[in-house]
MIMI-345642 format. One record per residue: residue in three letters; x, y, z of N, C-alpha, C in turn. Coordinates in steps of 0.05 Angstrom, whole numbers, plus 5000, padded with zeros to 4 digits. Each point is the difference from the previous one (the first is absolute). Last residue first. Layout:
N
ALAXYZXYZXYZ...
//
This chain:
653
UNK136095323909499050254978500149774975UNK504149825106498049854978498950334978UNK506650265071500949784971498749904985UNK497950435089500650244973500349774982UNK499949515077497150104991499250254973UNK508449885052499849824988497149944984UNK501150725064502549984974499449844989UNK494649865075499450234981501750094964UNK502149415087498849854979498550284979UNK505650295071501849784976497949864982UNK496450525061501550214977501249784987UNK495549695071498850054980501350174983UNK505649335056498650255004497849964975UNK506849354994499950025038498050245015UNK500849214908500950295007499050015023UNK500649304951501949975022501050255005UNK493149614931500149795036501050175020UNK501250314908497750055014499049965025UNK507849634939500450275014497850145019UNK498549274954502049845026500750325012UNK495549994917497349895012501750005033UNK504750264921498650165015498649975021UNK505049264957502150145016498650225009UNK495049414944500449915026501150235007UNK494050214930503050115002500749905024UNK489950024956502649844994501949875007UNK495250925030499449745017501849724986UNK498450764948502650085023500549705024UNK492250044930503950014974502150095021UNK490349975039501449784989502150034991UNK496550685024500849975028500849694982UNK495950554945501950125012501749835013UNK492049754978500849954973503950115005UNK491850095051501349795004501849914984UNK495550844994502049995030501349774997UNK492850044935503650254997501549925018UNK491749625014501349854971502750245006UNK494150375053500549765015502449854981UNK494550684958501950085013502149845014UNK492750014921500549705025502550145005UNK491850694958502849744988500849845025UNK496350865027499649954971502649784994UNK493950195103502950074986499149844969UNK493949935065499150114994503750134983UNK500349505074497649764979499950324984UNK508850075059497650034990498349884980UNK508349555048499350184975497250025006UNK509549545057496750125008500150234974UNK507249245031499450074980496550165008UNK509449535059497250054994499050164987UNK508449315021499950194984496150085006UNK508949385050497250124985499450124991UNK507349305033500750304985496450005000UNK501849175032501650175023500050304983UNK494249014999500850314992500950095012UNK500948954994497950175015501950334990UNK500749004935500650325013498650145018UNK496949224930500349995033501150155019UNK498150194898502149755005499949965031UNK493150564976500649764968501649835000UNK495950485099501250044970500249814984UNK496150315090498349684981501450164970UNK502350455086498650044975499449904985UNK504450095098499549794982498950104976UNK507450515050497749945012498149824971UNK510550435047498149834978497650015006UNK507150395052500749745000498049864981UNK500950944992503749844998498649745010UNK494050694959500149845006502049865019UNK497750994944502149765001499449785023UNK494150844934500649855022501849824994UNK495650854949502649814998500649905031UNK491550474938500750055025502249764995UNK495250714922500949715014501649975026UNK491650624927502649945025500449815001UNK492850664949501549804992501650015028UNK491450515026502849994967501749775003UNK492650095054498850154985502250104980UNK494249075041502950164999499550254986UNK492049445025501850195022503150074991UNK494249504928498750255004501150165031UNK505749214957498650035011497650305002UNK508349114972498350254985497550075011UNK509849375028497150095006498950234974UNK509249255038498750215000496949964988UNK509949535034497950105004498150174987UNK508849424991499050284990497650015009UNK508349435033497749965000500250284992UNK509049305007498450214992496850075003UNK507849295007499650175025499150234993UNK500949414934502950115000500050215030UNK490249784952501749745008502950285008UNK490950174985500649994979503049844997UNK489750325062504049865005500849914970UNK491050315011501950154993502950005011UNK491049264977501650175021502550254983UNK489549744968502649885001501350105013UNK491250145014499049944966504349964998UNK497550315078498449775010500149894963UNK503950855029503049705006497349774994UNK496850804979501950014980501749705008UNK493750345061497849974971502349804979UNK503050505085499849715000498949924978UNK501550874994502549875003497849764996UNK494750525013500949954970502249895002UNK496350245087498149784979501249964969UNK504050675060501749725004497949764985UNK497750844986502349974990501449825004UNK492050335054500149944974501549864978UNK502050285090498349684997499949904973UNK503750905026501649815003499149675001UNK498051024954499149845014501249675008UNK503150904946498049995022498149835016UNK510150074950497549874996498350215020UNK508450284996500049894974497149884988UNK504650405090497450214976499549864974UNK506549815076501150214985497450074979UNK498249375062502350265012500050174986UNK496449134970498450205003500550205017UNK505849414971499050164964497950215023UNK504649425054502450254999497550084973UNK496449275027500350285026501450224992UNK499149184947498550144996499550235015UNK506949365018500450214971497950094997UNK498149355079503250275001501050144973UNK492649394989499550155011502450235015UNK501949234953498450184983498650215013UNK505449405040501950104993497450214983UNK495749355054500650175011502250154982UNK496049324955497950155002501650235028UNK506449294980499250254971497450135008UNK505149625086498549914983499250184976UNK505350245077501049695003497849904973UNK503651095017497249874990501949655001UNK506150875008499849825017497449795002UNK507150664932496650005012500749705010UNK507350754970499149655023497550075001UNK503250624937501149804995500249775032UNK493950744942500249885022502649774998UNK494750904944502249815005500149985024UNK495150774975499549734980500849695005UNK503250945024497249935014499449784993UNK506750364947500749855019498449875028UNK496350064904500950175003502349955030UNK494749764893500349965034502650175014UNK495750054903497949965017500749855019UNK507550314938498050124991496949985023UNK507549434996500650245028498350194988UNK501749324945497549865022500650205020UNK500450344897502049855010498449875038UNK495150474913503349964993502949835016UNK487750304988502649915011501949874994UNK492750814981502149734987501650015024UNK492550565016499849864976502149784992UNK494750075093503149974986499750064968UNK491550255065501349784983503150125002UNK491550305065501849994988502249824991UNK489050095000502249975012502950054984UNK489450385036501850114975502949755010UNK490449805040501150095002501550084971UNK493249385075500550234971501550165002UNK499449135055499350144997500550214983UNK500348975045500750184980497750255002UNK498849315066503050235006500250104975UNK495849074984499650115023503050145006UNK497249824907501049875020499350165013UNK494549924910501650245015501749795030UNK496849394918499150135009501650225017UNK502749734908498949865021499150145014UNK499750044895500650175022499449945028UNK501149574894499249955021500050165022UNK504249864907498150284997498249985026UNK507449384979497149954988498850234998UNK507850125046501249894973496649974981UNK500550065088500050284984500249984979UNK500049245054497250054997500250294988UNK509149605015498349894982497449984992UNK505150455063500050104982499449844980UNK498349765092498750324998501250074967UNK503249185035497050024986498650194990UNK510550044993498549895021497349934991UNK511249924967497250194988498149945038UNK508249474985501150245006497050214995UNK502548994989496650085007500950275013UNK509749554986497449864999497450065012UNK509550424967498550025021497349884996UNK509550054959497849934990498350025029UNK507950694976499449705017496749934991UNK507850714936497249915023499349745006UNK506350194931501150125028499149915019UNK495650134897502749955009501350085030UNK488649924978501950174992503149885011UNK493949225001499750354999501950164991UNK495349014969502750215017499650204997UNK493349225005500250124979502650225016UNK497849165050498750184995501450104979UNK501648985024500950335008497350134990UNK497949045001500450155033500950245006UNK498749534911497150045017501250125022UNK507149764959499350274976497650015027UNK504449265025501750315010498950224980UNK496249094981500050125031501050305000UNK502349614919496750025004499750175017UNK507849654986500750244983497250085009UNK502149165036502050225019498650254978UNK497749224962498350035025500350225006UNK504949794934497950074993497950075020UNK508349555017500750214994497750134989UNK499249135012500650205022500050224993UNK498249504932498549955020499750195015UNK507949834953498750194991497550065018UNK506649335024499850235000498450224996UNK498249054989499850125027501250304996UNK500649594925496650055016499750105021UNK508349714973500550264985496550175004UNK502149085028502150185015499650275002UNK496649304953498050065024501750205006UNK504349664926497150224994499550005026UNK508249515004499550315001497650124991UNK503749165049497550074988499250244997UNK508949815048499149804985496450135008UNK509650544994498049945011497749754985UNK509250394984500849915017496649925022UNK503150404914500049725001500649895028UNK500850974960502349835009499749734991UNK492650525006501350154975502549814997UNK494550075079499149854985501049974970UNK504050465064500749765006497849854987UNK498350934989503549944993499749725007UNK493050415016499149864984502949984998UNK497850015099499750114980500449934969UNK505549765095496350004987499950114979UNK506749385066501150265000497150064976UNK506049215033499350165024499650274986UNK498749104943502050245015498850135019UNK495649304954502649855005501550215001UNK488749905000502150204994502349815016UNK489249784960502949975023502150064996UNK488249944975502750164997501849915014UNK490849694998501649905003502750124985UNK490250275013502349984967502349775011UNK496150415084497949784978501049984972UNK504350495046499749835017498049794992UNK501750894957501549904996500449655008UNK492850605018500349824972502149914996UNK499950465086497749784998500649924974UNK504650725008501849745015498349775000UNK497050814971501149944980501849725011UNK494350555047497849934978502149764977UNK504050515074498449725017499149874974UNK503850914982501749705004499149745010UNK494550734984500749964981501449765004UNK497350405082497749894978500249934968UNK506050445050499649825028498249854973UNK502250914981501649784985499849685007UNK493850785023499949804983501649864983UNK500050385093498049814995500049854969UNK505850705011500849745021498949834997UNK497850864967502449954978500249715028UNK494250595037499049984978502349784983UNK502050365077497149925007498649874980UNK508450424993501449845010496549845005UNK505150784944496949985008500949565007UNK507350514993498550254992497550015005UNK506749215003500650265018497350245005UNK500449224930498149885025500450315024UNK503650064914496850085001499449895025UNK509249874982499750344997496449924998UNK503649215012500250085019499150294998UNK501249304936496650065008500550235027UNK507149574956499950104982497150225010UNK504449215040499850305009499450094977UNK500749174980497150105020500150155005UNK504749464926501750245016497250125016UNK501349414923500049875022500850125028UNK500050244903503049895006498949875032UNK492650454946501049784982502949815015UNK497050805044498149775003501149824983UNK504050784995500649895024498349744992UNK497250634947502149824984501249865032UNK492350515015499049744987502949824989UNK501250765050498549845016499549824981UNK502750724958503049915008498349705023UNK493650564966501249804976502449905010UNK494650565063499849734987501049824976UNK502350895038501049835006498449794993UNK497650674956502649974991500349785021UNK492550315026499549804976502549954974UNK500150575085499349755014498649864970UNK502650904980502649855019499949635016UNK492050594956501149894984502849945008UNK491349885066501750184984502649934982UNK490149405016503350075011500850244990UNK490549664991501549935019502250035005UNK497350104913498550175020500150055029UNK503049274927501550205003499050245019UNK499148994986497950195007501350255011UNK504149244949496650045003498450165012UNK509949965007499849964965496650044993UNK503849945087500050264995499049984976UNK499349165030498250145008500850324993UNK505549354985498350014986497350235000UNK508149845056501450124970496950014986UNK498649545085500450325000501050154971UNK500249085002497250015008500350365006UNK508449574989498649974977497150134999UNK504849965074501350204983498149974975UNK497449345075499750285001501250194971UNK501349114990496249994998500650415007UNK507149305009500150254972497350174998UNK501449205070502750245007499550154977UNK493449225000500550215020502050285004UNK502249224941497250114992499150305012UNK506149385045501150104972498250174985UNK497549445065501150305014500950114979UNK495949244977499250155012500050275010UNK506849364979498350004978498150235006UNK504949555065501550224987498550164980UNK496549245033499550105025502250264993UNK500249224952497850124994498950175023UNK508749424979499450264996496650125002UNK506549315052497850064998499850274978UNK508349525029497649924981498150044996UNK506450305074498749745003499149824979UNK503550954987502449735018498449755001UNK494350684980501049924978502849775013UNK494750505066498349714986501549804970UNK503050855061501649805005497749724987UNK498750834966501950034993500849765010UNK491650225029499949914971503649954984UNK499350445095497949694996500549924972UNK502950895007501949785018498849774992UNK495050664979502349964974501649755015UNK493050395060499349794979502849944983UNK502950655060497949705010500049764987UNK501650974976502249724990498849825024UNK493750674987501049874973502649865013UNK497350415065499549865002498849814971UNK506350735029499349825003498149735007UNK502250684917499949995023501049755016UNK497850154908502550034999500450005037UNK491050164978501550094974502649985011UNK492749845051502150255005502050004986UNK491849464995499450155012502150234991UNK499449244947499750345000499650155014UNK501649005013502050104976499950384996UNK494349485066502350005011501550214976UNK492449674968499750245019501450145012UNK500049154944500250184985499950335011UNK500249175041502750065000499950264982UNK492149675040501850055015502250174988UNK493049454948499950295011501950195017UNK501949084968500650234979499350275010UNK498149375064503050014987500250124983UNK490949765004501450105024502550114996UNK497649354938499450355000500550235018UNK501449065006502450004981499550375003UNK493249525037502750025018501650104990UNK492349694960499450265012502750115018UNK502049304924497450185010500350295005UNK507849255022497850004986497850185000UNK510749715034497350155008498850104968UNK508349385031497449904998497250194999UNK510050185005499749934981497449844990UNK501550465087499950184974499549914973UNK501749555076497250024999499750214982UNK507749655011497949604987497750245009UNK507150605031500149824971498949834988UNK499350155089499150294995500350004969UNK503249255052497450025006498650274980UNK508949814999499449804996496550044997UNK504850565049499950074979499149854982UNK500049755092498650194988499950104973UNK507249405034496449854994498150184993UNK509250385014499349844978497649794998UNK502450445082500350224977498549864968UNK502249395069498150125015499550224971UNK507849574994497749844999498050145007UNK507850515015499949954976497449774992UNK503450345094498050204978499749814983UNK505849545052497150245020498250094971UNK509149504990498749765019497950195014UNK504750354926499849804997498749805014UNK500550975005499049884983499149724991UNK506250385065497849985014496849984968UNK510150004984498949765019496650115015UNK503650584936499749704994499949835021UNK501850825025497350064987499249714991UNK508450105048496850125014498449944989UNK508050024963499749725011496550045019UNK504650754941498749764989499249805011UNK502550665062497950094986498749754987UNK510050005026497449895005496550115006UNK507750194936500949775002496349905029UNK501150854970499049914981500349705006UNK504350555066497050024988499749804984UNK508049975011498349935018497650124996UNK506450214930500749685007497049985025UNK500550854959501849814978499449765007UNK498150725063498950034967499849794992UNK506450045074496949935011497950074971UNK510350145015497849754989497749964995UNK504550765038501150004972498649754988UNK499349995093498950314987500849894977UNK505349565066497649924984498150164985UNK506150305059502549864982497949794974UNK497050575079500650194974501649804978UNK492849535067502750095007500550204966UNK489949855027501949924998502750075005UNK489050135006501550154995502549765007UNK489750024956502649945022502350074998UNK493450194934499550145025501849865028UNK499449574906501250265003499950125016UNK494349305006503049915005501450294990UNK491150084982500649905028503449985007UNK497250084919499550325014499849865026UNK499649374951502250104984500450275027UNK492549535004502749865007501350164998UNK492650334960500050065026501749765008UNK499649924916501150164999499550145036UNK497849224972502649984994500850245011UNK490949784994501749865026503050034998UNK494250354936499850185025501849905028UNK499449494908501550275000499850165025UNK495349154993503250005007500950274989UNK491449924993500149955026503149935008UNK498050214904498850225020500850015028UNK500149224951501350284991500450205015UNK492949345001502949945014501950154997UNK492950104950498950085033502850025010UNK499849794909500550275011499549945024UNK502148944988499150314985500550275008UNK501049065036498450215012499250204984UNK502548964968501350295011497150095011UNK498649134952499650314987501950205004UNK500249125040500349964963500250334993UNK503949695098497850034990498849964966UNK507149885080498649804997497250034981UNK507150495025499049985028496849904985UNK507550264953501550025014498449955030UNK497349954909501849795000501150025036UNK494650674940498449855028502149865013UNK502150964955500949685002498549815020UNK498451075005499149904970500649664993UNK503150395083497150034999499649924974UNK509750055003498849735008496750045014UNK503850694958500749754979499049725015UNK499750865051497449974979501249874975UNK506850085066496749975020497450004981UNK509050224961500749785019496749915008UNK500850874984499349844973500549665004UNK500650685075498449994984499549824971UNK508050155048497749825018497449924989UNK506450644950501449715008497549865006UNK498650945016499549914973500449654995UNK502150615081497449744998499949964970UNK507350625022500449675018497749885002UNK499850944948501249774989500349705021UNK493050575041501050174977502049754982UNK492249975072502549925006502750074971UNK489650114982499849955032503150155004UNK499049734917499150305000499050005031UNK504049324966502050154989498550355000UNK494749125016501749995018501950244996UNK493649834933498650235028502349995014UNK503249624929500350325002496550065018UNK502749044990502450215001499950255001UNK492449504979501349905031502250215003UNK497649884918497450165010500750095027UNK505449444945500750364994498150105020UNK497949065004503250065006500050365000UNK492349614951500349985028502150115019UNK500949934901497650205010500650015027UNK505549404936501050225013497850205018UNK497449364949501949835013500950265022UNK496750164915498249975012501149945033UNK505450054927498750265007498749995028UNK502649204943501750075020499950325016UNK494549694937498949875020502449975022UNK501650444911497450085015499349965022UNK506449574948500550195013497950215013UNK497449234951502149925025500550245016UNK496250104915497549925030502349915019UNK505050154923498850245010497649985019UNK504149234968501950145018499150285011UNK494749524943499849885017501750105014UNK499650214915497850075012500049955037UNK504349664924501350195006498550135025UNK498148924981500150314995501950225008UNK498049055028502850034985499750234976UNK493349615057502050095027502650084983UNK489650304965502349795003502450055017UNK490550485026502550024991502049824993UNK488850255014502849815018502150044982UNK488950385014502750044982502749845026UNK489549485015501350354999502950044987UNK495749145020500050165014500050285003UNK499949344938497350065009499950175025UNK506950274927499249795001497649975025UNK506850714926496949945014499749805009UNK509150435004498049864973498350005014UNK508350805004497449815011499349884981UNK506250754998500449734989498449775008UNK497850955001501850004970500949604994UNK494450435086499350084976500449894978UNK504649775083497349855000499450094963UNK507250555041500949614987497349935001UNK498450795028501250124970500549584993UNK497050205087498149974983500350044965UNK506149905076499449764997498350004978UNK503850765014502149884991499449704998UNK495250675046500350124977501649744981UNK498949935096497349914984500550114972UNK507450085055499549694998496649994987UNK504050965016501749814979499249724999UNK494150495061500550134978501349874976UNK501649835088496649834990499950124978UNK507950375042499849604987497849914995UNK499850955028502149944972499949734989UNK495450245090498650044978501249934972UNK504450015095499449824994497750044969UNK503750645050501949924987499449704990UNK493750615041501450124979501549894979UNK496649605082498450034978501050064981UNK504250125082500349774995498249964972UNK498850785042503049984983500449804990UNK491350045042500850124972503050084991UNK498249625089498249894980500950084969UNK502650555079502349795000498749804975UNK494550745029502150034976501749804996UNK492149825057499649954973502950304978UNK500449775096499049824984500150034967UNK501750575062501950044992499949724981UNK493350905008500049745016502049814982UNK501051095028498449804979500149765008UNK503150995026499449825002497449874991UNK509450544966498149935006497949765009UNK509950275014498949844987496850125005UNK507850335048499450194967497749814986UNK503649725083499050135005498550304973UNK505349145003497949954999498050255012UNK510150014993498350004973497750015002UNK504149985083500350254985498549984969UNK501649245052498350105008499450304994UNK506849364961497249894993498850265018UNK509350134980498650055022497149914983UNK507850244951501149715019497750015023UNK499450644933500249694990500049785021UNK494850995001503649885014499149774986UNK494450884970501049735005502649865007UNK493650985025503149934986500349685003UNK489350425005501749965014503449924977UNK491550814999500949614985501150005020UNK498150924972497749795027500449754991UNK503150694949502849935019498249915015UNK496050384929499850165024501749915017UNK499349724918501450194997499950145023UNK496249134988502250025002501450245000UNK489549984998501849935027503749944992UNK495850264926499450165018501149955026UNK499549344933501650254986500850175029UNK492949425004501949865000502750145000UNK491650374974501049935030502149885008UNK497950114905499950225012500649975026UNK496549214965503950044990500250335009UNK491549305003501450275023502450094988UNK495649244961497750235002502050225022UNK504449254959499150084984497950225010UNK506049655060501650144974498750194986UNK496649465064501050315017500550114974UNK498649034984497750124996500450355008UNK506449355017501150124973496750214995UNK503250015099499049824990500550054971UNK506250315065497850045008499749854980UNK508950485050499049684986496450055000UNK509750735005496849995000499549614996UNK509350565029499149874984496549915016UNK510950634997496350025019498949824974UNK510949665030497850174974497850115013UNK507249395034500050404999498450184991UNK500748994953501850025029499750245000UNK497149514930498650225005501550115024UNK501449174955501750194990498950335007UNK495149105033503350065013501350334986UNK490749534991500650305009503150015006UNK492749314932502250065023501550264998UNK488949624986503150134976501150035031UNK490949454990502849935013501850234987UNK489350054975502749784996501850095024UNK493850574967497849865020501049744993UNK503251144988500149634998498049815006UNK504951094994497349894995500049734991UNK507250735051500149664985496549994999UNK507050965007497749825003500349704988UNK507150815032499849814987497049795006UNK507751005009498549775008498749894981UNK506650594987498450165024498649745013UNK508249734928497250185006499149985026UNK509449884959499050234996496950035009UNK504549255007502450115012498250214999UNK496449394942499949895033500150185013UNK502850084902497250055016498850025020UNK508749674979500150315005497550065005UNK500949134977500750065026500350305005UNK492149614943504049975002499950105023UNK491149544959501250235010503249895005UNK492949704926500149895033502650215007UNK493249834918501250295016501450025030UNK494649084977500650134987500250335002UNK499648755033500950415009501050154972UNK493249114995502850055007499750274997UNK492749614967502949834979501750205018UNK492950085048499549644987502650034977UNK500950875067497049774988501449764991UNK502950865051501149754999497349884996UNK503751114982498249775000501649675005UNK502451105022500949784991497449785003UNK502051054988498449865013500749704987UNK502251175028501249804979498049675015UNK499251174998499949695017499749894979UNK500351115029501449744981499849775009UNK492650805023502449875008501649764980UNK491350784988503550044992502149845017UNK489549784993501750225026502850064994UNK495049584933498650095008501150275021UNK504549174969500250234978498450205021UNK499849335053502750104995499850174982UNK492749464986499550205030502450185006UNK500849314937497950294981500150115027UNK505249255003501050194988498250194992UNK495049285060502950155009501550254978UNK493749494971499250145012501450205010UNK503649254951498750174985498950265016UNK502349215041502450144995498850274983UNK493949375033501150195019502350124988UNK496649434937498150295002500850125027UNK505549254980499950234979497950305000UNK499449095054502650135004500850214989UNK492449524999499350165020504050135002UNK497649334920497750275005501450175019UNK505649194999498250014969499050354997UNK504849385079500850154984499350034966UNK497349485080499250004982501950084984UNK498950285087501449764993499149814978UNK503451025011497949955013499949644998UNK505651055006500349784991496949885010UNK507350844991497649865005500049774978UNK506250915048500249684984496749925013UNK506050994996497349875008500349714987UNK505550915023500449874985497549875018UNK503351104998498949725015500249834972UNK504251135011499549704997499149815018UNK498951104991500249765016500049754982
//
């Protein structure tokens, strides 16, 4: 089977390459050929031919931009997020080979949109317009801050540039960069609403939001305004396309009427509605940024530094990146500065921490930190993404806490960044003013981030295995002392029979064992429907008993271990051989898990107190390196008998 896959993201830096990347290992993986075109930040690259087109089976788009579907006409075509790319690319893979897509018609908006995943259309139409607007803050701060550097004089105001420098044409052109922000911004949300006939409107509509002149103002409206005429353009645009017309006009309607009055839409109602109104706020939102002092200024740093790592490259990193990106249009760099700081703190701060506390990572996850720390230096946040995936409870909090740590000094250093864009490269450039705090703030951070995340992992286990947090019990840490608790109520003497080795989890359950609809509305009732079937089949002798060790085990931490998973279990003087009972949940049930997941797979673990060595440790040790495996975990959901889950239940070994 051939498939072809384009991703993209709006940045085009990080999230475009590692879905593509993904994508071609999952394909190696399942022997399908797929060819994968990237559209990042320097432009389409491996971009497909037309025979390509002609010849494949179908066609995923991992995006979280605008890519146009015309040349896809006939095609089965997948749309889903660039993030789908990077953690699902197997599924992705999967549903297209199963022909469960829908065939894209070009000429039919309502047919396409039915392949579209759904997502909120806001904030993609946002980030296209972003995407394309980032290059000119990029080239006009690089280019002002290179002419500031080399041909600036010092005077009381700060580096000024003779007007009859060389120097000076190159800040010119810079500032003709600049010029351009608003407009592009406007233009391509509109061009991602209303496809090419809002582009026009769009930029039309955020030249004159960015131009006070045109409604009486000094400042403009700025991004806000931007923004607010790209949406207005581009739902015009898509308005008036939707009327329908004589055929003799069709051919126009692109070219000349749309766009012709779209533009008149947007600007006039700019001119004598929005545009004053728009632009006092920003006005307002600008004199108070540029005035915040203190405790205010901090605030702000805290914020943005939090925003910057929650979701690494996410959205709600370009949030902030947005803000600080349209502050530089304004002059404001010190509100870039910050974030600048912020955006290297994770990669860097994780590269370090493998480097420190090697014990903590397996050695695949302390290869990727170095590629995480050199990301960092280029200003590249995903870089943090492969450790936030893996341990997301632990690796979040303390990139959160690094970047904040590092946006605050930055904010107080009075750092201020003149590109849209972080890390030590643009301090390297000259493009950041007060690079020791800059470089303080980094390290700082990044020292924070390496701390936290060593105190919070645990020492790694064996390669595979799920870190199972407080997996031992009390009962074996008072053995451990040479402590012998007291006899439980129901144990009784006996010869028991052990497993010598277990080799695989169909080794101690059995189809008696397995429940796949337990019907319990609350975890203290589901524990009791698995403890029924252990004491059916003879496993325990006493069914109180045994459920006292369960709870013993959930009251010292829960055994929701997140991914809709819960391991229950027990060491008890009423079990009388090893077993595990395998309940399915289907509508969930709450388990005060690690990531908020109500449990739908269970697993119940019952070991003789009186068994040699931490039996319980084996089993879990099993059922983790299989549990891992989303696509097993989905096969599990959606068996229809106990033989089917039985089979499948062969596999963990």
């Amino acid at each position: 089977m051939k498939l072809l896959a384009i991703t993209s993201c709006p940045n085009g830096i990080a999230h475009t390459y590692m879905a593509a990347e993904n994508l071609e290992k999952a394909a190696k993986e399942m022997g399908v050929q797929l060819k994968v075109e990237t559209q990042g930040s320097i432009g389409v690259e491996n971009e497909f031919s037309k025979k390509d087109i002609e010849e494949a089976d179908g066609i995923i788009i991992a995006a979280d931009k605008t890519v146009n579907k015309d040349r896809f006409h006939g095609k089965k075509l997948l749309v889903a997020g660039v993030q789908d790319g990077i953690r699902k690319p197997g599924q992705l893979i999967k549903k297209v080979m199963s022909g469960d897509v829908p065939v894209h018609q070009s000429s039919s908006a309502e047919a396409a949109g039915k392949s579209e995943k759904k997502e909120n259309p806001v904030y993609r139409h946002l980030m296209n317009g972003v995407s394309y607007m980032v290059p000119f803050i990029v080239v006009g701060g690089l280019l002002i801050a290179v002419a500031l550097t080399l041909g600036g004089d010092k005077t009381p105001g700060g580096l000024a540039i003779p007007d009859d420098s060389f120097w000076k044409s190159i800040e010119a052109i810079g500032g003709a960069s600049f010029i351009f922000m608003v407009p592009i911004l406007a233009g391509f949300i509109a061009y991602s609403i209303a496809d090419r006939p809002g582009l026009a409107p769009g930029v039309v509509g955020g030249y004159i939001a960015a131009n006070g002149s045109f409604y009486d103002s000094e400042a403009g409206a700025g991004f806000i305004g931007g923004i607010i005429a790209g949406f207005l353009a581009g739902y015009v645009a898509l308005y008036i396309k939707k009327i329908k017309v004589p055929k003799a006009l069709q051919p126009i309607m692109p070219i000349i009427i749309i766009p012709v009055f779209a533009s008149l839409i947007v600007g006039l109602a700019f001119v004598f509605l929005i545009g004053a109104p728009v632009a006092g706020v920003f006005t307002v939102l600008t004199d108070w940024l540029a005035g915040m002092q203190g405790t205010s200024s901090i605030l702000l740093a805290l914020i943005l530094g939090a925003m910057i790592s929650f979701d690494m490259g996410g959205p709600v990193n370009k949030v902030a990146f947005l803000f600080g990106s349209a502050m530089i249009g304004e002059g404001n760099y010190e509100i870039m500065g910050p974030i600048a700081a912020a955006i290297c703190i994770p990669p860097i701060g994780l590269g370090l921490a493998t480097f420190i506390g090697k014990k903590k990572f397996q050695p695949a996850e302390r290869e990727t930190g170095k590629a995480s720390f050199t990301m960092g230096l280029f200003g590249i946040t995903e870089g943090a993404i492969p450790f936030a995936a893996q341990d997301p409870l632990r690796v979040i909090p303390s990139i959160m806490v690094g970047s904040m740590t590092g946006s605050v000094i930055a904010m107080l250093g009075h750092v201020g960044d003149r590109v849209a864009h972080g890390g030590p490269i643009v301090a390297v450039l000259g493009a950041v003013d007060n690079v020791l705090m800059f470089f303080v703030a980094v390290i700082v951070g990044s020292l924070v981030t390496a701390v936290v995340v060593n105190l919070l992992k645990k020492d790694v286990q064996e390669e595979g295995s799920l870190d199972l947090a407080g997996a031992g019990s009390a009962e074996e840490s008072m053995e451990s002392q040479g402590v012998q608790p007291e006899p439980v109520e129901g144990e009784i003497e006996r010869t028991v029979t052990e497993v010598d080795k277990i080799n695989q989890l169909t080794d101690i359950t059995n189809l008696d064992l397995i429940n796949i609809d337990l019907e319990g509305s609350s975890r203290d009732d589901v524990i009791d429907e698995m403890i029924q079937l252990l004491n059916k089949t003879g496993s325990i002798t006493s069914a109180a008993a045994f459920k006292e060790a369960i709870l013993n085990r959930e009251e010292e931490s829960t055994t929701g271990i997140g991914m809709n998973i819960a391991i229950p279990h027990g060491k008890s003087g009423a079990v009388t051989k090893p077993s595990v009972v395998f309940g399915i949940k289907r509508d969930g049930v709450d388990w005060n898990s690690l990531d908020g997941s109500d449990a739908k797979l269970i697993f119940m673990i019952a070991v003789p107190k009186e068994s040699e060595g931490n039996e319980h440790l084996k089993i879990l040790q099993l059922l983790s390196r299989q549990l891992m495996d989303e696509e097993y975990r989905d096969k599990l959901l959606k068996v229809k008998t106990k033989e089917e889950a039985y089979k499948l239940l062969e596999e963990i070994k």
